[in-house]
C-alpha positions in Angstrom: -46.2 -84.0 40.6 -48.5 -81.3 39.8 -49.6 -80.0 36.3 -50.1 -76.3 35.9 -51.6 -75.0 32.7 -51.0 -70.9 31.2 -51.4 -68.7 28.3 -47.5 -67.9 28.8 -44.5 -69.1 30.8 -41.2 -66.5 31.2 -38.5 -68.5 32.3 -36.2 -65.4 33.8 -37.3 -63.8 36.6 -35.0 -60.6 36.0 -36.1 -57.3 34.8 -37.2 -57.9 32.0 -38.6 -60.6 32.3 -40.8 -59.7 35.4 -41.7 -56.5 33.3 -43.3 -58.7 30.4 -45.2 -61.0 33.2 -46.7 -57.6 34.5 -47.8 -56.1 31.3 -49.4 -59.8 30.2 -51.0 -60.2 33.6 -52.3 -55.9 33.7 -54.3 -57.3 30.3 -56.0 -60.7 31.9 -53.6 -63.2 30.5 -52.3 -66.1 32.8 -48.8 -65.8 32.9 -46.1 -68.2 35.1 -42.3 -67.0 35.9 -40.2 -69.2 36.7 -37.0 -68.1 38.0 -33.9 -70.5 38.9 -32.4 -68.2 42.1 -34.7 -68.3 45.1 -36.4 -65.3 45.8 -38.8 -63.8 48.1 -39.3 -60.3 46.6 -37.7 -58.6 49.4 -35.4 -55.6 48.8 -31.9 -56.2 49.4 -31.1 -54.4 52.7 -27.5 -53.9 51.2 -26.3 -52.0 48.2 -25.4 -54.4 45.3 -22.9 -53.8 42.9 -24.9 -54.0 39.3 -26.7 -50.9 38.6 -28.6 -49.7 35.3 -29.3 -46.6 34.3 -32.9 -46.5 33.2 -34.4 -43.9 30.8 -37.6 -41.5 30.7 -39.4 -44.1 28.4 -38.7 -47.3 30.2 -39.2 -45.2 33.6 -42.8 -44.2 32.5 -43.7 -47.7 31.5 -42.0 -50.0 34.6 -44.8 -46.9 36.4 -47.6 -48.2 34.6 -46.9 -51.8 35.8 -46.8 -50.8 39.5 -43.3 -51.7 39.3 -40.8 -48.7 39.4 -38.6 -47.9 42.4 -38.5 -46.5 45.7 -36.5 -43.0 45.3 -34.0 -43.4 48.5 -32.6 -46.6 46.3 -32.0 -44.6 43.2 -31.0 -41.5 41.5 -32.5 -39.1 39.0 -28.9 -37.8 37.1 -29.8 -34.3 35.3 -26.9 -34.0 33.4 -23.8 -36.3 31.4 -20.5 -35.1 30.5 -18.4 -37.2 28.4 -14.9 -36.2 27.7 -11.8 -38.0 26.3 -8.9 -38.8 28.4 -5.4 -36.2 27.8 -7.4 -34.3 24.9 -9.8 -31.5 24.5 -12.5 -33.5 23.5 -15.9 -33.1 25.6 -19.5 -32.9 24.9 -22.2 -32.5 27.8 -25.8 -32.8 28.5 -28.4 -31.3 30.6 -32.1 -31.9 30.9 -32.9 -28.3 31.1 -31.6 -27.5 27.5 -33.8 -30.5 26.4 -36.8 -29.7 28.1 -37.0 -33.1 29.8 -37.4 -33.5 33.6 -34.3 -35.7 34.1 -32.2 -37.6 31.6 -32.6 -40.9 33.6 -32.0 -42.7 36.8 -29.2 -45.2 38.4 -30.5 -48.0 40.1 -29.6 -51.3 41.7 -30.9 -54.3 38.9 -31.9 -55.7 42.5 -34.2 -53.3 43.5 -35.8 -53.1 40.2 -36.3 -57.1 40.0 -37.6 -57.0 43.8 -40.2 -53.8 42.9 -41.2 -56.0 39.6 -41.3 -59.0 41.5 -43.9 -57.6 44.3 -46.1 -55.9 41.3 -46.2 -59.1 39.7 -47.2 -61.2 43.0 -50.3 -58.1 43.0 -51.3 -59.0 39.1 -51.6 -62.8 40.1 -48.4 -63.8 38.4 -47.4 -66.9 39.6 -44.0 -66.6 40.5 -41.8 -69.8 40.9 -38.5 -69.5 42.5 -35.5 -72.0 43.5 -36.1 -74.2 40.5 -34.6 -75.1 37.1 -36.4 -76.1 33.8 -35.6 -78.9 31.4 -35.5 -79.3 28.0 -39.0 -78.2 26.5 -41.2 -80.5 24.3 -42.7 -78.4 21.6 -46.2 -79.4 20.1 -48.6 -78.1 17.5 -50.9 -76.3 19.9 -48.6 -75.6 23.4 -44.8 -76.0 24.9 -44.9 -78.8 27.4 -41.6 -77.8 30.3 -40.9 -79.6 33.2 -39.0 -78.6 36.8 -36.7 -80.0 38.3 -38.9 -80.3 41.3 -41.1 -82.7 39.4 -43.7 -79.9 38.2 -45.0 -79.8 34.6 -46.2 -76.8 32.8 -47.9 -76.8 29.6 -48.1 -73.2 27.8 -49.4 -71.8 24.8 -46.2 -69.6 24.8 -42.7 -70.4 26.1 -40.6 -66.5 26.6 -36.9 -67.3 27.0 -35.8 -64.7 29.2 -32.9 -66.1 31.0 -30.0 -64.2 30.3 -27.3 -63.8 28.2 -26.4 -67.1 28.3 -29.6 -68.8 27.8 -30.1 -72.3 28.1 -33.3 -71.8 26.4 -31.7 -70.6 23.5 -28.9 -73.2 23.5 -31.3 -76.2 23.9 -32.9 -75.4 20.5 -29.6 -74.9 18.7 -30.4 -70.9 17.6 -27.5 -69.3 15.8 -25.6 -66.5 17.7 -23.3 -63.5 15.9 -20.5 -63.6 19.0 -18.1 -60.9 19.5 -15.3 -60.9 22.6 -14.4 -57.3 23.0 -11.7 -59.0 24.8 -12.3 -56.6 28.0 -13.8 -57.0 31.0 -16.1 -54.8 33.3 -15.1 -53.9 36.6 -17.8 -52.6 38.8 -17.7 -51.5 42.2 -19.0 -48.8 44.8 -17.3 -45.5 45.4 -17.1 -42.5 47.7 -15.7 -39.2 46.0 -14.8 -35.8 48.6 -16.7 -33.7 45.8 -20.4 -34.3 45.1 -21.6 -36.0 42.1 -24.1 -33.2 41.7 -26.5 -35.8 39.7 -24.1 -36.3 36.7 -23.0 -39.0 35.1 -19.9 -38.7 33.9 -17.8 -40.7 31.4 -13.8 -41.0 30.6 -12.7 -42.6 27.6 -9.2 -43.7 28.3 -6.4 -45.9 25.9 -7.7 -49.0 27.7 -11.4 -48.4 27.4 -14.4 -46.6 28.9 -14.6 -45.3 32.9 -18.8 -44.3 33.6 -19.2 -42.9 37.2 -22.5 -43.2 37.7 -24.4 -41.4 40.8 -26.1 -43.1 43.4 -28.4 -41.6 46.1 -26.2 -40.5 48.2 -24.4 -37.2 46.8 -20.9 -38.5 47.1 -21.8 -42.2 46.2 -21.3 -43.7 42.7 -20.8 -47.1 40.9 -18.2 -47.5 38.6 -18.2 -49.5 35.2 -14.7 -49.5 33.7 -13.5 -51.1 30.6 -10.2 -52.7 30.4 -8.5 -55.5 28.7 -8.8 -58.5 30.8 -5.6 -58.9 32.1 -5.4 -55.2 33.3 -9.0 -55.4 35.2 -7.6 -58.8 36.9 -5.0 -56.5 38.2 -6.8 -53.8 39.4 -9.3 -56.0 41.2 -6.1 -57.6 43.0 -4.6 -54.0 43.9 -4.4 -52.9 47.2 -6.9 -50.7 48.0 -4.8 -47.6 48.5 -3.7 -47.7 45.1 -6.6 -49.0 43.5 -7.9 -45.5 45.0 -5.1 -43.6 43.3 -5.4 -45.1 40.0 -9.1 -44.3 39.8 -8.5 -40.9 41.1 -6.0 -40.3 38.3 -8.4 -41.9 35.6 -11.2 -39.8 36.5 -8.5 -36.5 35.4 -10.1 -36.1 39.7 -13.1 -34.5 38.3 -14.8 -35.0 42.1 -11.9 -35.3 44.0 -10.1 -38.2 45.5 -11.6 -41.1 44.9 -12.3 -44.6 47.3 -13.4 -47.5 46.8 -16.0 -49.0 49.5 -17.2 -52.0 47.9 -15.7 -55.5 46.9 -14.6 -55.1 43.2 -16.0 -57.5 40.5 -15.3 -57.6 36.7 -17.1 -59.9 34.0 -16.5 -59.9 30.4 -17.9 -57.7 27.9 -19.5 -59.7 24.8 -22.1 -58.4 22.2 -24.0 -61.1 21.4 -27.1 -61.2 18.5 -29.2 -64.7 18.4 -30.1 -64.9 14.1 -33.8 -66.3 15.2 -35.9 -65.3 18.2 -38.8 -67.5 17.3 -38.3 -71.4 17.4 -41.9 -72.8 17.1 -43.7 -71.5 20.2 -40.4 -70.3 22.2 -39.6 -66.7 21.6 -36.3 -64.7 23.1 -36.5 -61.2 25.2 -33.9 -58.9 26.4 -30.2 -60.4 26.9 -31.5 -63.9 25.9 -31.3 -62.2 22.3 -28.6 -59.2 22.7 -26.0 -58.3 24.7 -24.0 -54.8 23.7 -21.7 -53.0 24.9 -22.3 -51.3 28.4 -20.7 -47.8 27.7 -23.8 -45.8 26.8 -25.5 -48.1 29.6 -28.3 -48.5 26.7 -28.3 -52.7 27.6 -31.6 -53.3 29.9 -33.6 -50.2 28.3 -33.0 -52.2 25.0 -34.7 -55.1 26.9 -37.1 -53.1 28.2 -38.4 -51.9 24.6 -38.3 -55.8 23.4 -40.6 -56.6 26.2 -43.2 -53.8 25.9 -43.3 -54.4 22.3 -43.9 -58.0 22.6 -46.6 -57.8 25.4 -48.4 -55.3 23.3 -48.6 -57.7 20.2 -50.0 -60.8 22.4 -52.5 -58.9 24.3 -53.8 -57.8 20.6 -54.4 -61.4 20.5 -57.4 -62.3 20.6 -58.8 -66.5 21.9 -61.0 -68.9 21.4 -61.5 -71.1 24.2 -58.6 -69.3 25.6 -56.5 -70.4 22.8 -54.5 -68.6 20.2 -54.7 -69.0 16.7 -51.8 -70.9 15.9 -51.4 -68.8 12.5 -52.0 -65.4 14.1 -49.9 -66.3 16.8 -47.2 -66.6 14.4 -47.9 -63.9 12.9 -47.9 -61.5 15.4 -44.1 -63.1 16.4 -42.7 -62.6 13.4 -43.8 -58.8 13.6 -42.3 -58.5 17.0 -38.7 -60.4 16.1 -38.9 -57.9 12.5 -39.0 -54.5 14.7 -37.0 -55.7 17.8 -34.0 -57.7 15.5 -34.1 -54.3 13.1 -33.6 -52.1 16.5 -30.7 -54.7 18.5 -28.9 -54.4 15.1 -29.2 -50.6 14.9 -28.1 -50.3 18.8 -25.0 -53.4 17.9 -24.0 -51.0 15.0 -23.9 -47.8 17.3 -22.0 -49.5 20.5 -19.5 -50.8 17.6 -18.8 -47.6 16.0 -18.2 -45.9 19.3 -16.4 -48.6 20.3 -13.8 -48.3 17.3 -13.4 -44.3 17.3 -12.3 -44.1 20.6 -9.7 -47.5 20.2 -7.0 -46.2 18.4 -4.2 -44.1 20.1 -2.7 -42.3 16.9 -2.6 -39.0 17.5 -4.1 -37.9 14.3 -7.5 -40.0 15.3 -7.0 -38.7 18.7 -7.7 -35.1 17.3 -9.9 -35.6 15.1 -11.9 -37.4 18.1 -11.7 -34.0 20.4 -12.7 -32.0 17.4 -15.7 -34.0 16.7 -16.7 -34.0 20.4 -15.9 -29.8 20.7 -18.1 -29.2 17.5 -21.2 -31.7 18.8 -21.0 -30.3 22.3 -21.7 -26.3 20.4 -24.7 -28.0 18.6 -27.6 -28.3 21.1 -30.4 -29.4 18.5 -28.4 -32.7 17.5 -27.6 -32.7 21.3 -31.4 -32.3 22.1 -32.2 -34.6 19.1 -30.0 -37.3 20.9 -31.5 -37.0 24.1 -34.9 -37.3 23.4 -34.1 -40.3 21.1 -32.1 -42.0 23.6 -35.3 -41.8 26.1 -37.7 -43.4 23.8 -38.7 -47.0 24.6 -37.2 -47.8 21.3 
């Protein structure tokens, strides 16, 4: 058994997670990840189904850390058209208009954790893999966490950032707002015959949402679709031949016909809001402390901003003896869970309402969604307003 002391220990070695460890370690603080999957930092030599679609603010920070992506895995999308299914209703965006050099980029979470991962290993994270935590044992001055390979850790600083369903979070009995949209995601790999032309494009349909999202290659793009559960069940069971020509029809065959070249996976879509990210010296980042709704793909940028926010609070910090002040330690947490709590609920509240308007099928709300959506897309300063708010690292 070996003991291993830090200033901070991130249990989660995704994204976010990896991005915190970076920005701690780029200031001089000793930071441990432990993450339960095995990894070895490699990229995945395949394409993998889960993509994000990252924005201008989160890019230019994930730079900083050394940690941003190779371009042949990813790809800068220029423009956005949204548009509701059988209606008039569409609204677009372009970089151009908003003087901004892209609006974001699609990228496999994979590649992103692996690129983190290796900037991490060049900070002097130390980067556990393969192993599980226990139950942690809180004191007055440190967090005390044990692995299930016999290790101990004792940290001034415990940063739950393993996942939605966090353990972390659970073991300490933290409230959670839950809310089953009662549809699931199905995500998968496509081929269209038309290019993608580096938009992403997004169908609201009676069942929910359809995002094609451009990938790399110019006829390559990942699908998130929103259905009830029952109907995403299906479609993941359909032949492939027909899954193909329901898709095609669904996307009103904006790029053509449409095929499917990966496996097809769906998971359910839950928002989820923990009511206290601070339990003595355990604090919760990214989907440890909100999950939303995918269908402005706002989830991990969202985790992002908690992150950057809370590594700029604790290298403010300053130690004595390479301690914390208990009190300003505090302090500073409660500042952090004020602005990041005050931004998840304003993000919650916007995925909700969007949510709602484009539910209903009466044909009176029907119009009066297409005539919203033709009188926003003849206003570009809201438009322009929009975009450069939605690439803040806010």
């Amino acid at each position: 058994m070996a003991l291993k002391r830090t200033q901070v220990l991130i249990v989660g070695g995704g994204m976010v997670g990896l991005a915190l460890a970076c920005a701690l370690a780029q200031a001089g603080r000793e930071v441990v990840v432990v993450e339960r999957q095995a990894r070895d930092g490699e990229f995945p030599r395949e394409p993998t189904l889960r993509v994000s679609a990252i924005n201008l603010g989160a890019q230019r920070w994930l730079s900083e850390l050394g940690g941003w992506v190779p371009t042949d895995r990813s790809c800068q999308y220029h423009g956005m058209e949204v548009w509701d299914a059988d209606s008039f209703g569409r609204i677009a965006f372009s970089a151009a208009s908003a003087d901004l050099p892209h609006l974001g980029t699609i990228v496999e979470n994979a590649v992103v954790e692996a690129s983190l991962w290796q900037a991490a290993e060049k900070l002097g994270v130390t980067l556990v893999s393969g192993v599980q935590v226990s139950a942690p044992e809180f004191h007055e001055q440190d967090v005390t966490v044990q692995l299930d390979n016999g290790d101990l850790i004792l940290a001034q600083l415990l940063v739950a950032a393993d996942g939605a369903n966090s353990a972390l979070r659970a073991q300490v009995a933290t409230p959670v707002i839950h809310r089953d949209y009662e549809q699931h995601g199905l995500v998968a790999t496509i081929r269209s015959t038309e290019p993608h032309e580096g938009v992403a494009r997004q169908v609201f349909l009676p069942g929910g949402p359809l995002a094609l999202l451009p990938l790399a290659d110019p006829h390559s793009l990942s699908i998130v679709w929103s259905l009830p559960v029952n109907a995403a069940k299906d479609l993941c069971a359909l032949e492939a031949s027909e899954f193909n020509r329901q898709l095609t029809v669904a996307s009103d065959n904006r790029l053509g016909l449409l095929e499917c070249i990966s496996e097809r996976v769906s998971f359910p879509l839950t928002m989820r809001y923990a009511q206290e990210w601070i339990y003595q010296r355990q604090v919760l980042v990214g989907d440890a402390a909100h999950t939303i709704h995918p269908l402005a793909g706002q989830g991990v940028n969202l985790g992002f901003a908690d992150a950057h926010l809370l590594a700029e609070v604790l290298n403010g910090l300053g130690t004595l003896n390479g301690q914390w002040d208990q009190q300003q330690l505090q302090r500073q947490l409660r500042h952090y869970q004020r602005a990041r709590k005050t931004a998840a609920l304003r993000h919650i509240a916007t995925m909700e309402s969007f949510h709602q308007l484009f539910r209903p099928t009466n044909p009176l709300l029907k119009l009066a969604r297409g005539v919203g959506l033709k009188v926003a897309d003849q206003l570009n300063p809201l438009k322009d307003f929009f975009l450069q708010q939605a690439n803040k690292l806010d």
